[in-house]
N, CA, C and O atoms as CSV, one atom per row, in Angstrom:
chain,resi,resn,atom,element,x,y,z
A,1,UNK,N,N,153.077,91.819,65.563
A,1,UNK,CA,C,153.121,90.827,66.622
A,1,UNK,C,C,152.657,91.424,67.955
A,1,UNK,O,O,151.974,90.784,68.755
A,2,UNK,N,N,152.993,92.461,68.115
A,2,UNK,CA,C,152.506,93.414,69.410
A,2,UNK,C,C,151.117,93.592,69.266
A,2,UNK,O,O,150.385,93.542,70.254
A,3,UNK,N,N,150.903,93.693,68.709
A,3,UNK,CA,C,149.069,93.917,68.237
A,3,UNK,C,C,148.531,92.711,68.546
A,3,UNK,O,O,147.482,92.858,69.172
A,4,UNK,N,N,148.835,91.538,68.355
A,4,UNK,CA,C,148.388,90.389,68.515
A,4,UNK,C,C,148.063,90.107,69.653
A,4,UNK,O,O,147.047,89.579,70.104
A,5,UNK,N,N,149.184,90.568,70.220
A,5,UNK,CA,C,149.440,90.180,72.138
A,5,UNK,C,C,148.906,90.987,72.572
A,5,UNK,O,O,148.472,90.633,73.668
A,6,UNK,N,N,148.609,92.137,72.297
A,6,UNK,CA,C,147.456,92.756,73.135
A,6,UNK,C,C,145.858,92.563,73.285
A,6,UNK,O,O,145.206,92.641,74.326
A,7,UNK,N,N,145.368,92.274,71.897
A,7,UNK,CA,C,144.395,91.275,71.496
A,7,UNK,C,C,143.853,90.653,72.446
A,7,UNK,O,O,142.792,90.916,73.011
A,8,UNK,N,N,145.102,89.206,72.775
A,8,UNK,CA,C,144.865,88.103,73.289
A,8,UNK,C,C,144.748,88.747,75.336
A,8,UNK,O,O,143.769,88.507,76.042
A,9,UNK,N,N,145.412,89.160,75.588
A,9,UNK,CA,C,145.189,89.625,76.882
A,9,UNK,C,C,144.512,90.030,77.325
A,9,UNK,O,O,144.414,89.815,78.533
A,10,UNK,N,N,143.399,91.058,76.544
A,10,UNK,CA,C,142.257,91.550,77.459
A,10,UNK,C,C,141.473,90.565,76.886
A,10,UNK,O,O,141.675,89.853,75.902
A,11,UNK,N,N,140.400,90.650,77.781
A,11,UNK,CA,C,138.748,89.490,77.452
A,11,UNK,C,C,137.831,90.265,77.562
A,11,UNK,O,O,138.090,91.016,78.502
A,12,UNK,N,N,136.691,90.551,77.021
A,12,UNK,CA,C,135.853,90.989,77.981
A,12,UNK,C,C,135.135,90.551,77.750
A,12,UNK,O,O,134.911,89.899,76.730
A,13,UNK,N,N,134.245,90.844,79.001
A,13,UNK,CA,C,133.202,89.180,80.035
A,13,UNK,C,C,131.725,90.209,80.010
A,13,UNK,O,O,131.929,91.296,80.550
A,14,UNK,N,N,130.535,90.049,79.558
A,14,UNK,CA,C,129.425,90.679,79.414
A,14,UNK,C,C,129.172,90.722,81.075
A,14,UNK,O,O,129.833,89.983,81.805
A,15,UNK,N,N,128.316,91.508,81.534
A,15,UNK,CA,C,128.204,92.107,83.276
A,15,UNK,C,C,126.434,91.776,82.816
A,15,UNK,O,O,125.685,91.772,81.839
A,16,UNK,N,N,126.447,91.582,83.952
A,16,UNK,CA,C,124.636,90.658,84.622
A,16,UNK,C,C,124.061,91.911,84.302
A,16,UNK,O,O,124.910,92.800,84.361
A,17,UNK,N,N,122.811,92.357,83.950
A,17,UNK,CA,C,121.882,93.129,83.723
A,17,UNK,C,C,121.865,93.920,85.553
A,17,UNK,O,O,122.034,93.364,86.638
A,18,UNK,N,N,121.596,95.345,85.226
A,18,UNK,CA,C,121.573,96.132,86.215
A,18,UNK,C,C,120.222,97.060,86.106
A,18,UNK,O,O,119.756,97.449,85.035
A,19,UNK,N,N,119.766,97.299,87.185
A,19,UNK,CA,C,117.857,97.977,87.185
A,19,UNK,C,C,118.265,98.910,87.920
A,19,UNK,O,O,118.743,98.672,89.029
A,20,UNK,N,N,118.147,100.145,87.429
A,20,UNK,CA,C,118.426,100.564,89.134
A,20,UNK,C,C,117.005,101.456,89.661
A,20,UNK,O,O,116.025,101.921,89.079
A,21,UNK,N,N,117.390,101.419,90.814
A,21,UNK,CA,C,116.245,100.990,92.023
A,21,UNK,C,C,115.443,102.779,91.141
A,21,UNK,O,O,116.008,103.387,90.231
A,22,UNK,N,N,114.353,103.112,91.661
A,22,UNK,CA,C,113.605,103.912,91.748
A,22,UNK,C,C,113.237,104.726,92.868
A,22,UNK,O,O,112.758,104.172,93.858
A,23,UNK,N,N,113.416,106.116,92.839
A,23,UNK,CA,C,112.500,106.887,93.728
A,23,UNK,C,C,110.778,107.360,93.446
A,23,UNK,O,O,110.102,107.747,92.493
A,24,UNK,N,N,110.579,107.054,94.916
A,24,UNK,CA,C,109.300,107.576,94.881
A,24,UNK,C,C,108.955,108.840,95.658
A,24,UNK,O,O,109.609,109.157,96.651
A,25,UNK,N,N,108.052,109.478,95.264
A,25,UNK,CA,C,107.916,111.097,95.923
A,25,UNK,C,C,106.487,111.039,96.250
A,25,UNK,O,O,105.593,110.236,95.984
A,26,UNK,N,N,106.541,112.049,96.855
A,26,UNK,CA,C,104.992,112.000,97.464
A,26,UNK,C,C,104.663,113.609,97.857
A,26,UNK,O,O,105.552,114.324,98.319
A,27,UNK,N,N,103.731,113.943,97.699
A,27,UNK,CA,C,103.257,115.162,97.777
A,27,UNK,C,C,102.506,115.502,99.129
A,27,UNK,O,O,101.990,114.419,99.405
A,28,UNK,N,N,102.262,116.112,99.815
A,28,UNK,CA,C,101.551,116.673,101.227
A,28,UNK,C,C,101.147,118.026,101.351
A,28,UNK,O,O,101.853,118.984,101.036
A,29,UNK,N,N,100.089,118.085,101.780
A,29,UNK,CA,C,99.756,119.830,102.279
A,29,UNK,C,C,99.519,119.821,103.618
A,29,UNK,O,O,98.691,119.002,104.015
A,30,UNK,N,N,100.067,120.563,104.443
A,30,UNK,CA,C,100.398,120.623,105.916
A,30,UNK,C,C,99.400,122.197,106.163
A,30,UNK,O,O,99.917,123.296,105.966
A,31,UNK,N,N,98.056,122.052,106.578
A,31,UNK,CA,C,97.658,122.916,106.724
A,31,UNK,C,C,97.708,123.610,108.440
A,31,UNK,O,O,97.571,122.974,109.485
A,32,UNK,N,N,97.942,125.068,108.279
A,32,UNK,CA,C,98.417,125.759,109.431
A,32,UNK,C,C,97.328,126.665,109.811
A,32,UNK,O,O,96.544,126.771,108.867
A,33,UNK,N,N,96.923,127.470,110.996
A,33,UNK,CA,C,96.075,128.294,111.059
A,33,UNK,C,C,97.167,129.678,111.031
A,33,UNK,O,O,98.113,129.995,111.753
A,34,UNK,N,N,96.390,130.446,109.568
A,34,UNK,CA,C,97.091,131.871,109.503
A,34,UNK,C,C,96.872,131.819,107.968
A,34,UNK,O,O,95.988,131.139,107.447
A,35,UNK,N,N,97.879,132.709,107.188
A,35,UNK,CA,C,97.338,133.342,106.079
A,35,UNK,C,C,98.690,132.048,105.492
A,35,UNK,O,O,99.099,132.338,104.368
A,36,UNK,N,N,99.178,131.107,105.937
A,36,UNK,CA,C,99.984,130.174,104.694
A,36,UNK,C,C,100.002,128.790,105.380
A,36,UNK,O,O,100.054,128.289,106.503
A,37,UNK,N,N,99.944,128.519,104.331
A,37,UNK,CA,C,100.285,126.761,104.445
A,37,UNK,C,C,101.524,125.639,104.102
A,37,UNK,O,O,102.609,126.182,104.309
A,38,UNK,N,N,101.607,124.851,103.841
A,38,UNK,CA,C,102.988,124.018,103.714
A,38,UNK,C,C,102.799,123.305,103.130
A,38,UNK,O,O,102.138,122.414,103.664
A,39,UNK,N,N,103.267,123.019,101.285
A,39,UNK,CA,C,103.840,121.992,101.148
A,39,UNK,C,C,104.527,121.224,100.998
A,39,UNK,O,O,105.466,121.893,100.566
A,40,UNK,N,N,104.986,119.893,101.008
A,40,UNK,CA,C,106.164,118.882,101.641
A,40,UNK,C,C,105.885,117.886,100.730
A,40,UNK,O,O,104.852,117.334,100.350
A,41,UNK,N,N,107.283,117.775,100.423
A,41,UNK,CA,C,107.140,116.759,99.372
A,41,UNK,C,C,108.706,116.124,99.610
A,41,UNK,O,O,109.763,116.737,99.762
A,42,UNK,N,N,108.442,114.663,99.583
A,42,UNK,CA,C,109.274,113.679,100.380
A,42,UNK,C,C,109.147,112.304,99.181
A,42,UNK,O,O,108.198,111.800,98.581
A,43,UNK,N,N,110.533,112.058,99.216
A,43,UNK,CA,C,110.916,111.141,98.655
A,43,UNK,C,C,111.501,109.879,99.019
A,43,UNK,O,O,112.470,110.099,99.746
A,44,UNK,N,N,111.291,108.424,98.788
A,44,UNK,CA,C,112.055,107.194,99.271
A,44,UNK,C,C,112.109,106.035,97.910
A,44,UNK,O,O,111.389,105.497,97.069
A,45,UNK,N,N,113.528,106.114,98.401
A,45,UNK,CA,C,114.077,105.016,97.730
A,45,UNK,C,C,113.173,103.153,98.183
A,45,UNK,O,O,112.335,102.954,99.062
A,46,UNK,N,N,113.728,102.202,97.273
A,46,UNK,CA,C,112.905,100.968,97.670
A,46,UNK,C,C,113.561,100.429,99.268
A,46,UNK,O,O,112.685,100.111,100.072
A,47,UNK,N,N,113.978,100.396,99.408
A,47,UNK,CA,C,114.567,100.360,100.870
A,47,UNK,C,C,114.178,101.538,102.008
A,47,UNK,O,O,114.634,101.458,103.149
A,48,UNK,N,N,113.437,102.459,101.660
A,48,UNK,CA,C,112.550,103.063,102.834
A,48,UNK,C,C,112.904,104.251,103.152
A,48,UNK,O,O,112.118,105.025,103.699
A,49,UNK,N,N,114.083,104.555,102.868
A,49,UNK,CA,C,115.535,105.700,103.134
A,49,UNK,C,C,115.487,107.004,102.494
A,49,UNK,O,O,115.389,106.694,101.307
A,50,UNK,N,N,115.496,108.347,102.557
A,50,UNK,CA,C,115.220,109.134,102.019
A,50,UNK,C,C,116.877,109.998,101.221
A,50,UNK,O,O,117.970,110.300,101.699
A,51,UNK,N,N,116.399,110.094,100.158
A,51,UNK,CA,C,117.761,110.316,99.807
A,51,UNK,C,C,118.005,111.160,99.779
A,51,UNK,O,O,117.008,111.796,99.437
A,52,UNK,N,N,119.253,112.145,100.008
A,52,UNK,CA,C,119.588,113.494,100.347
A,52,UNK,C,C,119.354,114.565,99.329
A,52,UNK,O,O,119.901,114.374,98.243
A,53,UNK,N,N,118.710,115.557,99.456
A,53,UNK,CA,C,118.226,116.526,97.849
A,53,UNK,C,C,117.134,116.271,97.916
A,53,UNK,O,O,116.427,117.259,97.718
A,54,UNK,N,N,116.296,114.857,98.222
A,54,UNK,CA,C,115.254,115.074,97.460
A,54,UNK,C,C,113.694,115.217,98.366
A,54,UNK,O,O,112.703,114.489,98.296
A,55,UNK,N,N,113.895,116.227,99.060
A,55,UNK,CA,C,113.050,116.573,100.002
A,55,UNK,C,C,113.053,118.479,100.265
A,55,UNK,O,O,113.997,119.267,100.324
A,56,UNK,N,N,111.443,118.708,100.380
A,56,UNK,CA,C,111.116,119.861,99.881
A,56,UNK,C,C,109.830,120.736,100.951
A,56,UNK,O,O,108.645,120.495,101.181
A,57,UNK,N,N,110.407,121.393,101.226
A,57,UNK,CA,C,109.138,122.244,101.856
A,57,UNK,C,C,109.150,123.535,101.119
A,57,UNK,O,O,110.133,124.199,100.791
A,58,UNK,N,N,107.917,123.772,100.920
A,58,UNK,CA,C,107.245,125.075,99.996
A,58,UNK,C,C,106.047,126.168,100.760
A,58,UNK,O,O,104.836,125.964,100.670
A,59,UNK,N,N,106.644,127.315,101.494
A,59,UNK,CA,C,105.684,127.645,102.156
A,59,UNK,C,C,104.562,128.925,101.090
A,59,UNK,O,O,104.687,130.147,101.163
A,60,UNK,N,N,103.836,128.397,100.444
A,60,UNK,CA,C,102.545,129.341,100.191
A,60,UNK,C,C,101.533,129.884,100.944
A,60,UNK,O,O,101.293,129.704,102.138
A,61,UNK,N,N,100.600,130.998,99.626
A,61,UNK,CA,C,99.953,131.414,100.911
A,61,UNK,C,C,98.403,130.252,100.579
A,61,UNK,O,O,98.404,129.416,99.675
A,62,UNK,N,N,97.243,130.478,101.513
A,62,UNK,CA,C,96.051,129.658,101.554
A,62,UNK,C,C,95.945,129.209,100.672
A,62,UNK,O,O,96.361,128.052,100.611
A,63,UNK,N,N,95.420,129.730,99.614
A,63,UNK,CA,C,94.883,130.070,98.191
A,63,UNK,C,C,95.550,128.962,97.358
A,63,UNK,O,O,94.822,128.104,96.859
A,64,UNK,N,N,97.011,128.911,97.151
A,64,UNK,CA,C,97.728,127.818,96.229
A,64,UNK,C,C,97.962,126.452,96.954
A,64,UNK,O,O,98.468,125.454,96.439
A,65,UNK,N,N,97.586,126.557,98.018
A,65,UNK,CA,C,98.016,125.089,98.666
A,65,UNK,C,C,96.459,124.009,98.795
A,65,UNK,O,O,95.454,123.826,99.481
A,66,UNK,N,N,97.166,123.543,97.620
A,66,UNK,CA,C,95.354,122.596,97.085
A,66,UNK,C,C,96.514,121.022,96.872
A,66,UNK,O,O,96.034,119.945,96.519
């Protein structure tokens, strides 16, 4: 009988389909005068906002920054 009544008390109700949003990244070379360069690579969510972590500066030298 206890089994029964527990049964009947919970429901569960299916939840609306969920997407979740996407980041986008983007790559840059920030060229400097001297023997290195910079690259930067920056990320945004669909709302414009950059999300924390996902942003990057990489200082190489001439040669790898293509």
């Amino acid at each position: 009988m206890e089994q029964q009544e527990k049964l009947v008390r919970f429901q569960i109700e299916p939840l609306e389909e969920r997407i979740a949003p996407t980041v986008t990244t983007s790559t840059g070379t920030v060229k400097v005068p001297g023997p290195t360069d910079f690259i930067v690579t920056t990320a945004t969510n669909p709302g414009g906002n950059h999300p924390p972590g996902h942003q990057s500066v990489l200082e190489v030298p001439n040669r790898f920054a293509k």
